[in-house]
LUMTORMI-205192 format. One line per 10 residues: number of its first residue (from 1); for each residue x, y, z of N, C-alpha, C. Coordinates in steps of 0.05 Angstrom, whole numbers, plus 5000, padded with zeros to 4 digits. Layout:
N
NUM	X/Y/Z/X/Y/Z/X/Y/Z  ...
***
This chain:
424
1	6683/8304/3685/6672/8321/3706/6667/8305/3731  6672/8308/3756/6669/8303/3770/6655/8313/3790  6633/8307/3808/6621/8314/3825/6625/8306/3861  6630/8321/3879/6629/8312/3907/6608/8326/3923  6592/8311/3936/6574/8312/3951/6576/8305/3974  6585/8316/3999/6585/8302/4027/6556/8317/4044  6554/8288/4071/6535/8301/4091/6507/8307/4101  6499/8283/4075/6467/8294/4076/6453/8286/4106  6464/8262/4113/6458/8253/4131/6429/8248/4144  6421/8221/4122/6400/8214/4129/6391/8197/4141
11	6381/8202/4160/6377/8184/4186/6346/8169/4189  6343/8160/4205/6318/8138/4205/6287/8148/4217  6296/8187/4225/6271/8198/4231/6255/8192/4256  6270/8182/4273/6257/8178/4303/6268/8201/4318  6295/8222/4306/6295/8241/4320/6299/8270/4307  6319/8263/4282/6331/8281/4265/6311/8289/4246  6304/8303/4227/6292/8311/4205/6317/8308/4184  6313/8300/4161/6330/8295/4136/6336/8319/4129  6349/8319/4102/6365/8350/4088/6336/8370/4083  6342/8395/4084/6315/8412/4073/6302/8412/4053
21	6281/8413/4054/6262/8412/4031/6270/8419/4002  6274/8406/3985/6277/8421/3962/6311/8411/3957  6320/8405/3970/6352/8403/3959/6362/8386/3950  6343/8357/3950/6347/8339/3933/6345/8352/3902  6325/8355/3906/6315/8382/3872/6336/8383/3865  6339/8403/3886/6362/8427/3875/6396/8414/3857  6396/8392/3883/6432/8382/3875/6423/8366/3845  6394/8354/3844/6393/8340/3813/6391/8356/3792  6387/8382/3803/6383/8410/3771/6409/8419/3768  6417/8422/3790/6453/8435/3795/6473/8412/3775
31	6460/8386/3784/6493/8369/3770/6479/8371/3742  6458/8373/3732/6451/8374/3696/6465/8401/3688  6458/8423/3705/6468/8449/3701/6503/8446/3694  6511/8437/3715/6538/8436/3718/6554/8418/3695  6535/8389/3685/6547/8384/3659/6548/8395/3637  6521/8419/3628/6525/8431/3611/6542/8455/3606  6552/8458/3633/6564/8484/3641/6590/8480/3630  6600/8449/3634/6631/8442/3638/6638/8437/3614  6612/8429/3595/6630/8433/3572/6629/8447/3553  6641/8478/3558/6644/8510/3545/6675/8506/3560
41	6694/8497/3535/6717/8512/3550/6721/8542/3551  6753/8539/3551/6764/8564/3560/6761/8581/3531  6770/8572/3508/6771/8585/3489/6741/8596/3479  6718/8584/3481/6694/8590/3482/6671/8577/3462  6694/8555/3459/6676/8530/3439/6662/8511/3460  6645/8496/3442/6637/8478/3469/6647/8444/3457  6646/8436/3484/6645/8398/3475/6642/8384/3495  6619/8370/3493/6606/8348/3516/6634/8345/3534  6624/8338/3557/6636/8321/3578/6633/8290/3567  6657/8279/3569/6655/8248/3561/6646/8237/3581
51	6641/8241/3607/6635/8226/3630/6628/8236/3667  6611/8236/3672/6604/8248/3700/6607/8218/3724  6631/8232/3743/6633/8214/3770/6619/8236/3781  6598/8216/3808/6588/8229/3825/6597/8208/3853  6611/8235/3873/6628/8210/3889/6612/8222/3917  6598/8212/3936/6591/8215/3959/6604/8214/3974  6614/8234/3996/6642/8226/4011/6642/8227/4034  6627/8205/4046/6615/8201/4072/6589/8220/4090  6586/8205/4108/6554/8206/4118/6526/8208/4104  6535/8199/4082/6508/8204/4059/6480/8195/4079
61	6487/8177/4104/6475/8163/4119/6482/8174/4147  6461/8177/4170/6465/8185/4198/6451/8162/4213  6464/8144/4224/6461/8124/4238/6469/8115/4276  6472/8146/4277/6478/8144/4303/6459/8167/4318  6445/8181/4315/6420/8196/4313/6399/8185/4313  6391/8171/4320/6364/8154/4325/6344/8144/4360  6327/8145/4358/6318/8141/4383/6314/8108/4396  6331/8092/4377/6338/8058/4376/6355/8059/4395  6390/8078/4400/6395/8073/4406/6403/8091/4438  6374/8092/4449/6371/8111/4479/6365/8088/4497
71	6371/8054/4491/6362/8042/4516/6395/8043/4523  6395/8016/4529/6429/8001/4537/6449/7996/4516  6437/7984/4490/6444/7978/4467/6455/8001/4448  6491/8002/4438/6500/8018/4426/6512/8004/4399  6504/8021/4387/6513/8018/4357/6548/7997/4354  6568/8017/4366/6586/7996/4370/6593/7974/4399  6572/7961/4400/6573/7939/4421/6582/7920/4410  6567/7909/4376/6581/7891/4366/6568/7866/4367  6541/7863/4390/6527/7835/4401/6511/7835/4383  6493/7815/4379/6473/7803/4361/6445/7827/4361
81	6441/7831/4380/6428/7858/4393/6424/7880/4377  6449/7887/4374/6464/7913/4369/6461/7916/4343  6471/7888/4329/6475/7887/4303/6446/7885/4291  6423/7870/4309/6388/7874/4294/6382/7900/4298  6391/7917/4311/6383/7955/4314/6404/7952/4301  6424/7963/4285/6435/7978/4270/6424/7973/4235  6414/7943/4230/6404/7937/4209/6378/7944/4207  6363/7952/4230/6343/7971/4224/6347/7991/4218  6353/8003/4237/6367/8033/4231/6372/8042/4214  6386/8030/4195/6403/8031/4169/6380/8027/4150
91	6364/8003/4149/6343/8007/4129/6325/8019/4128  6312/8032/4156/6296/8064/4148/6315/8077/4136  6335/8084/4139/6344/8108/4136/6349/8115/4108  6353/8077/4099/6357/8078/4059/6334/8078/4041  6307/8072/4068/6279/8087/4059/6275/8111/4050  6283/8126/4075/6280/8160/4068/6298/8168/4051  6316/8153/4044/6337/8174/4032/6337/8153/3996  6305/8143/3996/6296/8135/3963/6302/8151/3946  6292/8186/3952/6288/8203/3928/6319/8204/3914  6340/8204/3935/6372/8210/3928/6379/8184/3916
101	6375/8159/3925/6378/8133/3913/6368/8140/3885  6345/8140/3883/6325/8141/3864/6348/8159/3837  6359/8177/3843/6365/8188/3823/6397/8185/3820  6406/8175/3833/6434/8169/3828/6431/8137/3810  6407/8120/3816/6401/8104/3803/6386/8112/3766  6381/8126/3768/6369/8138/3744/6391/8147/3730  6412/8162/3735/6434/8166/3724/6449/8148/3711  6455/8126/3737/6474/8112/3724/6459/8093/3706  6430/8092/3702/6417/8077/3681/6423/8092/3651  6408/8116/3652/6403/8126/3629/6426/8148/3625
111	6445/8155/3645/6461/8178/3635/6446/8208/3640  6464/8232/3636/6450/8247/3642/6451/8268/3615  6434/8272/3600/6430/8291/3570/6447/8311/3571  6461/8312/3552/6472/8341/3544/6465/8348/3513  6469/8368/3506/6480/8379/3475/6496/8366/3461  6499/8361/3440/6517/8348/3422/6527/8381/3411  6558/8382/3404/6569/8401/3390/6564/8396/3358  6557/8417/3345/6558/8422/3315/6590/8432/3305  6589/8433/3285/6615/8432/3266/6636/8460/3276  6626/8478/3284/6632/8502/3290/6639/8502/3323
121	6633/8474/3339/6635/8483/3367/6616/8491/3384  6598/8487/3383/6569/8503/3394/6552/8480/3397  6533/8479/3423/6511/8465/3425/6487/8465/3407  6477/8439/3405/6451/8441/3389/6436/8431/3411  6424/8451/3429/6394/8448/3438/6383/8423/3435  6369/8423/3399/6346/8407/3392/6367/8373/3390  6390/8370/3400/6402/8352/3395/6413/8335/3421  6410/8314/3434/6410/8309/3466/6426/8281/3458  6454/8280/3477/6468/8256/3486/6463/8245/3506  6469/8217/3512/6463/8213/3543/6498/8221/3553
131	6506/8224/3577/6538/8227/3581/6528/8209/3609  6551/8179/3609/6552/8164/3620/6559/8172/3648  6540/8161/3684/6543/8173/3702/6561/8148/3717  6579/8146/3739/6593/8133/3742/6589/8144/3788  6586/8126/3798/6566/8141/3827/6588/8117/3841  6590/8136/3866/6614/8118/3889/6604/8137/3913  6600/8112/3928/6589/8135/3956/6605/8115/3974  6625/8132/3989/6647/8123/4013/6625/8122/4036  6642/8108/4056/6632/8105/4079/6644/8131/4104  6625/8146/4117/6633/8179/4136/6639/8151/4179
141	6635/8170/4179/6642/8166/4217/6611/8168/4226  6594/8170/4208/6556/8160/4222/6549/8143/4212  6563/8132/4181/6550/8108/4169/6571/8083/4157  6589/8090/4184/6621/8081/4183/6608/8042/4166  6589/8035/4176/6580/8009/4169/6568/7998/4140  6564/8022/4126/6564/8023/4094/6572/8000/4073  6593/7992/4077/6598/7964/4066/6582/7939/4065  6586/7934/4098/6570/7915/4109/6534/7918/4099  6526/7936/4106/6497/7943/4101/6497/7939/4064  6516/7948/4053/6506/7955/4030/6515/7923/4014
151	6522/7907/4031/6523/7877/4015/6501/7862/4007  6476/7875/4016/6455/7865/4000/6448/7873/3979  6459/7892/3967/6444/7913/3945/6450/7903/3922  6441/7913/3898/6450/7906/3869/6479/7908/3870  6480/7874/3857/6509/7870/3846/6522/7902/3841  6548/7895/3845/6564/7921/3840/6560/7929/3812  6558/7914/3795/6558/7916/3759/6532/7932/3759  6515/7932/3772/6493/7953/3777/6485/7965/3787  6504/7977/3811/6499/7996/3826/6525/8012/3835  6531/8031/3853/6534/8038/3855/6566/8033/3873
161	6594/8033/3861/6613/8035/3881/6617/8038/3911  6621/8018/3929/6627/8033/3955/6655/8020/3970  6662/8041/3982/6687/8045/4003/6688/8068/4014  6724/8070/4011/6730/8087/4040/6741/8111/4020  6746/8104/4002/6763/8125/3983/6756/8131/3959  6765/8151/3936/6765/8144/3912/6783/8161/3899  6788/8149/3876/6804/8166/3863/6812/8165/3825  6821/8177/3821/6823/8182/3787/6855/8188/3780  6873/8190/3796/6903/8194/3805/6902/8227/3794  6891/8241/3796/6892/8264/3789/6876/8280/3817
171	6858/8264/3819/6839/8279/3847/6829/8257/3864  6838/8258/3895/6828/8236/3912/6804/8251/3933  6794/8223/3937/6761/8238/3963/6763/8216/3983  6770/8232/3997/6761/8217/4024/6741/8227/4044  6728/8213/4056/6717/8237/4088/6730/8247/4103  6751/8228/4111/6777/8249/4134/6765/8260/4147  6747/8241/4168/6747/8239/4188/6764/8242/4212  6785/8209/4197/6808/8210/4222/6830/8229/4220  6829/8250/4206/6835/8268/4206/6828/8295/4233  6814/8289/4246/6785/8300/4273/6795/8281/4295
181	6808/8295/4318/6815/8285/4345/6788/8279/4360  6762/8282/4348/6743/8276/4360/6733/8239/4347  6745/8238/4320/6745/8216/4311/6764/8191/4310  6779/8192/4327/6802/8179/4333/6786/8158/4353  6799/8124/4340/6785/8114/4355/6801/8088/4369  6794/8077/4387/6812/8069/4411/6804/8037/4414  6825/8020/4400/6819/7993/4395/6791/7982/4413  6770/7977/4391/6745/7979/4384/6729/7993/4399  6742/8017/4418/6714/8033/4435/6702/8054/4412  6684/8065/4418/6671/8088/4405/6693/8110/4406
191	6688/8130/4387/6696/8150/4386/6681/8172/4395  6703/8194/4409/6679/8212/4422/6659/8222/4404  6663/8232/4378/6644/8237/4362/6620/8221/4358  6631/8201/4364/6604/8170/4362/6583/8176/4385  6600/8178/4401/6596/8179/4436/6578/8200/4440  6590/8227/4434/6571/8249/4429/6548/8252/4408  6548/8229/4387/6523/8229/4379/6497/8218/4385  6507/8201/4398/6492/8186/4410/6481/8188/4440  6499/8196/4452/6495/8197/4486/6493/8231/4494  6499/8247/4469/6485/8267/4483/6468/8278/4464
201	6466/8281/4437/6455/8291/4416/6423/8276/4424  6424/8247/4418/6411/8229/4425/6395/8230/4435  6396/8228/4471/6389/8235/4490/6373/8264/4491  6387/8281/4491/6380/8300/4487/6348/8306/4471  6357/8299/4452/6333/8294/4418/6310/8280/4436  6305/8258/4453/6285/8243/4467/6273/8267/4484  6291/8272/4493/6285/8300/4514/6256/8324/4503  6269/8327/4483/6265/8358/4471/6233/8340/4463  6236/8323/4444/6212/8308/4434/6188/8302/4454  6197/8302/4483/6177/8291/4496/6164/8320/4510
211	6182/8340/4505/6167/8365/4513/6146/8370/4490  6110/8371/4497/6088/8363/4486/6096/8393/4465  6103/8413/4472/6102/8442/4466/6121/8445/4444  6144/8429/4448/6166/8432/4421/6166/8405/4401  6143/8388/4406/6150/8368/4392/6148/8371/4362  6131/8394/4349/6132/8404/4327/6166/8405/4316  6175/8421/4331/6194/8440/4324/6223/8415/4326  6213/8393/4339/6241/8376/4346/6253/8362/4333  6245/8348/4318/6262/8342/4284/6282/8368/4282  6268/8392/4264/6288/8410/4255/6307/8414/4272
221	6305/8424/4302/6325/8433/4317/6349/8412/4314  6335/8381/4315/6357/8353/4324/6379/8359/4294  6369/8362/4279/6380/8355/4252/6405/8391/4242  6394/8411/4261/6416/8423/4260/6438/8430/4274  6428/8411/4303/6445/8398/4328/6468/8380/4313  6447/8371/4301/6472/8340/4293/6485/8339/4266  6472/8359/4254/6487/8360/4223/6516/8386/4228  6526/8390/4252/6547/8413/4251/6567/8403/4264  6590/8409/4273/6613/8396/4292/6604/8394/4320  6605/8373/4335/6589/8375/4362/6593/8397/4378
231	6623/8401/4382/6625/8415/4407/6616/8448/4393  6606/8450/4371/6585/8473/4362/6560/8484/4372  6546/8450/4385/6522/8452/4376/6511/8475/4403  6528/8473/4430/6511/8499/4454/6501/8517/4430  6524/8529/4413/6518/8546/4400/6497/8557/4377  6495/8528/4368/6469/8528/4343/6445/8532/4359  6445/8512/4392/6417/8517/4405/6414/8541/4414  6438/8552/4428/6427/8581/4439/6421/8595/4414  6431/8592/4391/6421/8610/4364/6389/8599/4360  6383/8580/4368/6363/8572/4359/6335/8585/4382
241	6342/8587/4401/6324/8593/4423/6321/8621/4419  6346/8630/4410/6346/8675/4409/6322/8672/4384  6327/8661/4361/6304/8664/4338/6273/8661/4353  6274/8642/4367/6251/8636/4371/6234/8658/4399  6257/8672/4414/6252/8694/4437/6245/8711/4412  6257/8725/4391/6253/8743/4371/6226/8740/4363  6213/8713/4360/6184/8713/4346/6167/8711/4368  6172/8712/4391/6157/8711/4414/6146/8676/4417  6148/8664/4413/6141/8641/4400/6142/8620/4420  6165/8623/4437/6169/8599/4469/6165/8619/4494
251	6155/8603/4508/6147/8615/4534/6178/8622/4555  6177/8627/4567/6196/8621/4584/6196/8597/4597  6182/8584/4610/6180/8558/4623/6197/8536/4603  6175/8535/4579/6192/8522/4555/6220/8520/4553  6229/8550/4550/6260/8552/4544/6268/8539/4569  6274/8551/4596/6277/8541/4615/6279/8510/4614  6258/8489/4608/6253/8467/4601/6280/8458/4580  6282/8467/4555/6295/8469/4536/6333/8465/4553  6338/8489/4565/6360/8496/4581/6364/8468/4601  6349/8462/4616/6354/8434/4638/6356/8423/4619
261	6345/8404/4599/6346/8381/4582/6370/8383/4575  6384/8403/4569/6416/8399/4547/6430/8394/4572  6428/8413/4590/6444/8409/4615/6451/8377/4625  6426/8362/4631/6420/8342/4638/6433/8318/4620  6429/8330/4591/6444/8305/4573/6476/8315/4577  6485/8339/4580/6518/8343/4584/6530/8321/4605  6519/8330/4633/6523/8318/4650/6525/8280/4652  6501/8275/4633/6498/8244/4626/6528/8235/4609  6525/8257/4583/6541/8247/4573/6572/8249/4581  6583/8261/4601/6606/8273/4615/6610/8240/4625
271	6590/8233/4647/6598/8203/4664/6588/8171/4641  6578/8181/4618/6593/8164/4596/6621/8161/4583  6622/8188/4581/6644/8190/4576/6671/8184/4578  6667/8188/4602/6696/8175/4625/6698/8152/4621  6693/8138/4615/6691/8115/4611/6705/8096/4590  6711/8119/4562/6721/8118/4546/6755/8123/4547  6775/8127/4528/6799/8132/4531/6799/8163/4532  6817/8178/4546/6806/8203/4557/6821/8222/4546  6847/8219/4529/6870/8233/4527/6882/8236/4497  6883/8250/4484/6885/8256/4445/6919/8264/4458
281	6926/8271/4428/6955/8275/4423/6962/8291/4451  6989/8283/4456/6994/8302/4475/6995/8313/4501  6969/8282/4514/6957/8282/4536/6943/8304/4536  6925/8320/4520/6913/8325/4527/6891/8315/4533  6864/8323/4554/6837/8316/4567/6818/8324/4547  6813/8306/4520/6798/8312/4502/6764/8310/4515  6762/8292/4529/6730/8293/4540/6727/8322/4561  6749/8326/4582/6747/8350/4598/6745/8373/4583  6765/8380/4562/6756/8400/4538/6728/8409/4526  6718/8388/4518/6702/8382/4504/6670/8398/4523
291	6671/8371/4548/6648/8386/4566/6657/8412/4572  6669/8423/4575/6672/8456/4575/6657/8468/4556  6661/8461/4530/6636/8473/4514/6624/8473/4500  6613/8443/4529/6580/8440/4520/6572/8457/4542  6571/8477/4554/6548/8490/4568/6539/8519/4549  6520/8514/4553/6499/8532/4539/6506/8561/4553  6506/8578/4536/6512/8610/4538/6493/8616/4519  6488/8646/4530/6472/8664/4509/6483/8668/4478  6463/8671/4455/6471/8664/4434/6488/8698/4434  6504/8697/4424/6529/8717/4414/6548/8714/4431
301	6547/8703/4456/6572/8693/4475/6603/8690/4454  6624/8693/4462/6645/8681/4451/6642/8652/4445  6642/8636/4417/6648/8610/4417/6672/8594/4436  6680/8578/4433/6707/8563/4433/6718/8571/4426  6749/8564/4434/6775/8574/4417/6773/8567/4398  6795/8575/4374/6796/8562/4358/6818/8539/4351  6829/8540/4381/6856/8518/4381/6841/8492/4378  6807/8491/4376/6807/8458/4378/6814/8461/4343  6812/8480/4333/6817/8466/4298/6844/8465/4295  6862/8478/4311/6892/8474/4308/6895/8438/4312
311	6886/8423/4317/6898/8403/4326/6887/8378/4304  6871/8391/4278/6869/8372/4258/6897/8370/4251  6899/8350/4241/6922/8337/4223/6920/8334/4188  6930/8353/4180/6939/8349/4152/6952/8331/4148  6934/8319/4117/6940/8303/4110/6957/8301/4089  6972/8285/4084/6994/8292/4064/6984/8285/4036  6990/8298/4012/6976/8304/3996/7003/8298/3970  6997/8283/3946/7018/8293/3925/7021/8321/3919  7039/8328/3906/7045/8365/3901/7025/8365/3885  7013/8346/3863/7005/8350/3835/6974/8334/3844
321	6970/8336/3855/6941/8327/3858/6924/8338/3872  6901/8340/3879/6876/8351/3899/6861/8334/3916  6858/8340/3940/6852/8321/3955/6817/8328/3965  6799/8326/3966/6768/8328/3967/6755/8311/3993  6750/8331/4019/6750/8313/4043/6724/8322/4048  6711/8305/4064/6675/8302/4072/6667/8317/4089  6691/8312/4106/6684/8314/4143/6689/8343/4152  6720/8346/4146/6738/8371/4162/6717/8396/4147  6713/8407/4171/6703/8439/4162/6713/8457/4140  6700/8458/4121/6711/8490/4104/6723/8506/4117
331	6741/8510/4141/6757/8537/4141/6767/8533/4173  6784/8504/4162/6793/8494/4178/6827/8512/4192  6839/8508/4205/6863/8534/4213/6876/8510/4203  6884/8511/4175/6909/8500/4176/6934/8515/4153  6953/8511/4140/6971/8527/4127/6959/8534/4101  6965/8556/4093/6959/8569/4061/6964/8541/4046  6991/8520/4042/7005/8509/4019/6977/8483/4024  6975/8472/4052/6958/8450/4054/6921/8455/4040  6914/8481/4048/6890/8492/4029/6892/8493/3996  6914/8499/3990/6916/8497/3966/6914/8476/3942
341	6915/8446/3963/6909/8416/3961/6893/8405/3967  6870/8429/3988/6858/8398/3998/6821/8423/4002  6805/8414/3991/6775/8432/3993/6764/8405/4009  6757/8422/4029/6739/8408/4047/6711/8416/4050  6694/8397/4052/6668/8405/4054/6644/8404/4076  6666/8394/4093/6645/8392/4127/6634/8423/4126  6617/8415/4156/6602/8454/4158/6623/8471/4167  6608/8494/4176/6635/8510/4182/6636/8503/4216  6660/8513/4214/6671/8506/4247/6654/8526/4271  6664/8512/4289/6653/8532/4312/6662/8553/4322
351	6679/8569/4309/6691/8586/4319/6682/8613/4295  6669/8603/4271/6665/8624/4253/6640/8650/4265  6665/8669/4260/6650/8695/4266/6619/8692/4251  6605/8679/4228/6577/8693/4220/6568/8667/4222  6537/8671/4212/6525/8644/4204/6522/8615/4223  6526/8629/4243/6517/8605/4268/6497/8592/4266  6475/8621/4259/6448/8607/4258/6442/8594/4234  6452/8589/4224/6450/8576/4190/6442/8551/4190  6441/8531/4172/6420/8505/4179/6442/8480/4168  6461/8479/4190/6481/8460/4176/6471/8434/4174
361	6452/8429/4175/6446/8397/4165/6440/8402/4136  6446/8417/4120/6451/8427/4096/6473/8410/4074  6477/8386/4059/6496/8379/4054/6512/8391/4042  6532/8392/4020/6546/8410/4009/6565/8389/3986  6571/8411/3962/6576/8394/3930/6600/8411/3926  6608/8395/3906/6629/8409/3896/6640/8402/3867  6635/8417/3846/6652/8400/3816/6682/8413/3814  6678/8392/3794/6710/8385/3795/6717/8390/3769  6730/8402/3743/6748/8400/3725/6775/8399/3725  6776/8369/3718/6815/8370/3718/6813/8383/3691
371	6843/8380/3687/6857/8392/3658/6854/8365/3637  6864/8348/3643/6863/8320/3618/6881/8320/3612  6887/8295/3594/6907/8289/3581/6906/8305/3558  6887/8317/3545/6890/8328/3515/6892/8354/3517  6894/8372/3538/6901/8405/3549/6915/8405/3581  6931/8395/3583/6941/8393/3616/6949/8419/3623  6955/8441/3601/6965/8466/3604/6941/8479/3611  6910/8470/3616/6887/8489/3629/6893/8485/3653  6884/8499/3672/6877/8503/3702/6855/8494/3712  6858/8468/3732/6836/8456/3739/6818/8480/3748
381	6785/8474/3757/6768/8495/3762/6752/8483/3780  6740/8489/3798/6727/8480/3826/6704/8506/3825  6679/8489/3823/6661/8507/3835/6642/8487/3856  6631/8517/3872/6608/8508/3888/6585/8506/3889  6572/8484/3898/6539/8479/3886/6528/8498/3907  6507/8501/3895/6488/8517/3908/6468/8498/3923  6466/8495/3944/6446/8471/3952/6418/8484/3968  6428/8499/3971/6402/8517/3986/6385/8542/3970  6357/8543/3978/6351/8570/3961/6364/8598/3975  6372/8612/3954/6375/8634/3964/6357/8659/3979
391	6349/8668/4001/6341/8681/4020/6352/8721/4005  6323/8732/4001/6335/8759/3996/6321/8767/4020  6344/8795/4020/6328/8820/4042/6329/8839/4024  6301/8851/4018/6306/8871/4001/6315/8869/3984  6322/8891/3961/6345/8879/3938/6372/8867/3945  6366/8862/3968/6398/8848/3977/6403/8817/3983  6417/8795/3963/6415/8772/3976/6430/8770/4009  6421/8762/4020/6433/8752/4040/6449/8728/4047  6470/8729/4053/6489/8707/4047/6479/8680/4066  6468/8695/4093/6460/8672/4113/6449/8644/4093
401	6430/8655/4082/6414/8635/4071/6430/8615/4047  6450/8625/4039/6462/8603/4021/6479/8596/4025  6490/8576/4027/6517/8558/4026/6531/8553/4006  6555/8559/4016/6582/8560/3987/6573/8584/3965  6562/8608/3968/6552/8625/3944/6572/8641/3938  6589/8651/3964/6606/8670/3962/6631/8670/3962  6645/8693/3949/6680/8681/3953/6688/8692/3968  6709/8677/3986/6716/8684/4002/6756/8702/4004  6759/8718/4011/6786/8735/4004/6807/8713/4007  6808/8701/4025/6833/8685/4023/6835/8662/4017
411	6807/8648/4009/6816/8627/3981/6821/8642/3957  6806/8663/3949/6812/8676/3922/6849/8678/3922  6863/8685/3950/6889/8699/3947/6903/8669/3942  6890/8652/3961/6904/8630/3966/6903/8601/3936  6884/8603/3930/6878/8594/3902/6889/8595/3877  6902/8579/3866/6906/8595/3835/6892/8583/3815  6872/8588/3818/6850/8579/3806/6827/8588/3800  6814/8599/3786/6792/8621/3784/6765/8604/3796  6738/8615/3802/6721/8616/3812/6716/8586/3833  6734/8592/3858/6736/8579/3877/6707/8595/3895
421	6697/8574/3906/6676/8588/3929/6677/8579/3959  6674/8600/3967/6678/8584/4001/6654/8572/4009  6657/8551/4022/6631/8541/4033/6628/8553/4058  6601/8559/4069/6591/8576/4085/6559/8561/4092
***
């Protein structure tokens, strides 16, 4: 069984707020759930899982979200400087993010209990295995430095795998990142994604924090600013300001306040920008693009096109294998045959008609059943974790509130594979 987890993105708390309350919980009840789940095959006998990978597939860590780096000093400068703030940085951030350590370390100690099958195929309850946990957390485009940082930690023989990739030759995970014209990076400058996390997200986050009136509220906002695709985020804030006009809750002055500060970091970050290499496939003006939309519009405005997702690059994939990416958005525009290879688990894009206001600093899971060598004639199976509580209205759940719960029509068509879920 295999497990993928991208995105939690935990950062060092000078601006961002970590994943929501409760979802550490949740992903440690979900993957016990999920081992017992996985082993009921098809025919309706049961038999342990021999083994659980749990592969993290970038940004498990947000390192470019911090209020370290709002002087002169940037993460990729590379000077002695640079490099004493990023090793801070990095070790709050593997502070706060103990509880997730904490149990990926518990795993790979003790394993995680299942049922033992009786003679007939069936679990015995009163009867508990450990099933050995096997943990690899890649390096994303916020905690691109993962390696390096993580050379102090327990010997590899006791901890935890790290790189850029992984794989089982049946199913590979990458972040695919550079897969994202915003992540494309230009012999050793930053990438605009870098660039935008820092010089306007950043910035920004200092801003909002120093207004005495939202400082409550400025963690959450930063963390769903920065946990979604940038050139999203006008959109998460103006969704975020309509909620808060709805509860009566910000003054006008405030908002107003709110409105200059993004403005002010666009503009900052626009004449940083330039500065950088200016032009993605094609010649096109990826920074001129880009500031187009960042200006704030009323929440229900038209998003962006959706030609910025035309211009990801599929990645080439074996026919016979599945490819498991961190970064690229769930419902990305690219061909039926390339979906059919490749589940991605970034948030959703900026162009999705629902769920704007949703709380993408949300990370997102995914298990895995190949077929094996001892039944290759089953059909691998992919489900989605549930990482969020579910939100009812009435007797009605509401989808806003959960991520990946629902199926979606054209993975179902596009799929041949039963209980595929869209992430959302």
């Amino acid at each position: 069984m295999l497990v993928v987890t991208s995105n939690w993105c935990i950062s060092d708390g000078t601006l961002a707020a970590g994943p929501p309350r409760g979802c550490i919980g949740r992903f440690r009840d979900e993957v016990r759930r999920s081992s017992l789940r996985c082993g009921f095959r098809r025919d309706g006998s049961y038999r342990p899982v021999d083994a659980v990978d749990v592969v993290l597939a970038g940004d498990t860590f947000d390192w470019l979200v911090s209020r370290e780096w709002t002087d002169e000093v940037r993460p990729w400068d590379g000077g002695r400087r640079a490099v004493a703030t990023l090793n801070r940085v990095a070790g709050v951030s593997l502070q706060r993010g103990n509880r997730l350590l904490a149990t990926l370390a518990a795993w790979m100690r003790r394993g995680i209990k299942v049922p033992v099958a009786d003679r007939r195929g069936r679990p015995q309850p009163s009867v508990l295995r450990p099933v050995p946990v096997r943990v690899a957390v890649l390096c994303g485009d916020r905690d691109r430095w993962l390696e390096r940082v993580a050379s102090g930690w327990t010997p590899a023989a006791h901890g935890p795998v790290i790189g850029t990739s992984w794989s089982d030759g049946d199913v590979t995970v990458r972040h695919g990142a550079e897969l994202d014209p915003l992540s494309v990076a230009f012999d050793g400058e930053p990438t605009l994604g870098e660039s935008l996390a820092v010089d306007l997200i950043g910035r920004f986050g200092v801003s909002v924090h120093d207004i005495a009136r939202l400082r409550p509220l400025a963690a959450g906002l930063l963390r769903r600013l920065a946990g979604g695709c940038p050139v999203d985020a006008p959109q998460r804030l103006a969704a975020w300001l309509e909620a808060h006009d709805r509860g009566a809750t910000l003054p006008d002055a405030t908002r107003q306040e709110v409105a200059d500060a993004w403005q002010r970091a666009v503009e900052r970050w626009h004449r940083a920008a330039r500065r950088l290499p200016p032009y993605g496939d094609g010649g096109v003006d990826l920074v001129g693009r880009v500031v187009e939309w960042l200006e704030l519009n009323p929440y229900g405005a038209d998003p962006p096109p959706a030609a910025w997702l035309d211009v990801v690059r599929p990645m080439e994939v074996d026919a016979c294998s599945l490819a498991v990416l961190g970064h690229p958005p769930a419902d990305i525009a690219s061909s039926a045959a390339w979906q059919r290879q490749v589940v991605c688990l970034g948030p959703r894009a900026c162009h999705a008609r629902v769920g704007r206001d949703d709380d993408p600093g949300t990370p997102t899971a995914v298990v895995v059943m190949s077929p094996g060598r001892e039944s290759p004639q089953i059909e691998r199976q992919i489900d989605w974790m549930q990482m969020t509580a579910v939100r009812t209205s009435g007797n009605q759940e509401d989808g806003r509130g959960k991520r990946g719960v629902w199926l979606s029509n054209e993975t179902a068509d596009t799929w041949a594979v039963r209980g595929i879920v869209d992430a959302a």
